[in-house]
C-alpha positions in Angstrom: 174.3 100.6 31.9 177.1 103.0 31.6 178.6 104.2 35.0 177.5 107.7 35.3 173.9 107.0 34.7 173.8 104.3 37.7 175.4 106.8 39.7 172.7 109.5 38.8 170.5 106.7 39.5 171.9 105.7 43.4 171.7 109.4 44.1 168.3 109.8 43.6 167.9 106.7 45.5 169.9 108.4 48.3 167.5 111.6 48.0 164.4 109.1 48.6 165.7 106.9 50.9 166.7 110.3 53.6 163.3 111.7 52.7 161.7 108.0 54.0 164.0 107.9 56.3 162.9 111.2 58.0 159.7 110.8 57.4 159.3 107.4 59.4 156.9 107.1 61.5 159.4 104.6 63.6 162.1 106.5 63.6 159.9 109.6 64.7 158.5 108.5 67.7 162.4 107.7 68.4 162.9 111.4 68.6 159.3 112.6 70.1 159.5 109.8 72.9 156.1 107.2 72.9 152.9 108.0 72.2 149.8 107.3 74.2 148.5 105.5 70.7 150.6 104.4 67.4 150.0 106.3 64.1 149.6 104.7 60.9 150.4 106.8 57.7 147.6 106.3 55.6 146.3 108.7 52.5 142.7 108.8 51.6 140.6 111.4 50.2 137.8 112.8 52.7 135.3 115.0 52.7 135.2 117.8 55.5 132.3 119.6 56.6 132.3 122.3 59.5 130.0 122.2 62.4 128.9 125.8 63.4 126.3 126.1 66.6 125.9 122.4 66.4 124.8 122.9 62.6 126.3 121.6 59.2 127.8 124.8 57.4 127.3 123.3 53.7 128.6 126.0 51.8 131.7 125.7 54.1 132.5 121.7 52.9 135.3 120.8 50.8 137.8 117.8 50.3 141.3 117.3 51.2 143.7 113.9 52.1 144.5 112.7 55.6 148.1 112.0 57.1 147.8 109.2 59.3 145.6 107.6 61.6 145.2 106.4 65.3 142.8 104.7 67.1 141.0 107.5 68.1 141.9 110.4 65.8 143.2 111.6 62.5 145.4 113.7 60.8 144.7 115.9 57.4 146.5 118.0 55.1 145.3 121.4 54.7 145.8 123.9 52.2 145.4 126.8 54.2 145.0 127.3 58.0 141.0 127.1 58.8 139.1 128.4 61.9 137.9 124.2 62.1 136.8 123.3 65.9 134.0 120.8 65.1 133.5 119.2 61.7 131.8 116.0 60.2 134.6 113.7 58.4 133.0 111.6 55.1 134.5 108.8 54.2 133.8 106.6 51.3 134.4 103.4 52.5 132.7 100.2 49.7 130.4 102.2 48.3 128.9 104.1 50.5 129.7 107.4 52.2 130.2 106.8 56.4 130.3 110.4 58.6 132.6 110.6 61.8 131.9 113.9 64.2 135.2 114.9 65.1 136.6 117.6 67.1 140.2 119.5 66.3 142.7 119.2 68.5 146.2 121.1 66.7 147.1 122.7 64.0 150.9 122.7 62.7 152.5 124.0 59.2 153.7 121.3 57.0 155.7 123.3 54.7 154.7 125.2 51.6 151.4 126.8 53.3 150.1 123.5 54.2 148.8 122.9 57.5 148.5 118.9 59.1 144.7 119.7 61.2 145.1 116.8 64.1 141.8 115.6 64.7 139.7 113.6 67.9 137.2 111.4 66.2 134.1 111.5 68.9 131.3 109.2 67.6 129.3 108.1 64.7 127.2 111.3 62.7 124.2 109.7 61.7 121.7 111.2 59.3 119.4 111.3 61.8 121.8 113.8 63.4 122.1 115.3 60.2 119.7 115.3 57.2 121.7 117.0 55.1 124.5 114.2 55.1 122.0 112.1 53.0 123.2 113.9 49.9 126.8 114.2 50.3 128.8 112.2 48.2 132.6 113.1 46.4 
């Protein structure tokens, strides 16, 4: 391989490696001090539907990716910044489509108009709770 291709090749390997780097989740929590729980960066697609005066707003649902996860919360990537207090997180986990109530806790811009939407998972939504979850599938 001729020289100045490898060395058009180690810089973009420079590039990547300060954009891991500063994007570590180790190195982070270095700079922020410790955290009650651990994050783990993770990117699924889930389905997101509000909760307004304890009902489903259907019309309101769409999809987006998450960030990371904890033990007890989540982190998505938003496209815009939403009015989100309380929504219904679908997952579609072997199969099958599982729905987490959650509550939002922050909202912070990524960048770009992106927003991350940090998220307290509360309990189980069951279909009991909500009929309409029977249906909804991505």
């Amino acid at each position: 391989m001729p020289l100045f291709c490898r060395r058009k090749e180690m810089e973009v390997q420079s590039f990547l490696l300060k954009i891991v780097n500063n994007n570590c989740a180790e190195i982070q929590a270095m700079l922020e001090g410790p955290r009650a729980e651990r994050r783990v960066n993770l990117t699924m697609v889930v389905l997101i539907v509000p909760i307004e005066k304890g009902r489903l707003a259907l019309g309101r649902a769409f999809t987006t990716v998450t960030k990371e996860f904890s033990t007890a919360g989540l982190g998505l990537v938003l496209s815009e910044p939403m009015p989100l207090d309380e929504i219904v997180v679908g997952f579609r986990w072997e199969g099958d489509m599982t729905f987490v109530r959650a509550k939002a806790r922050h909202m912070n811009p990524l960048g770009g108009g992106f927003q991350h939407l940090g998220l307290q998972l509360t309990e189980m939504a069951s279909v009991r709770q909500f009929p309409e979850l029977e249906s909804m599938v991505f």
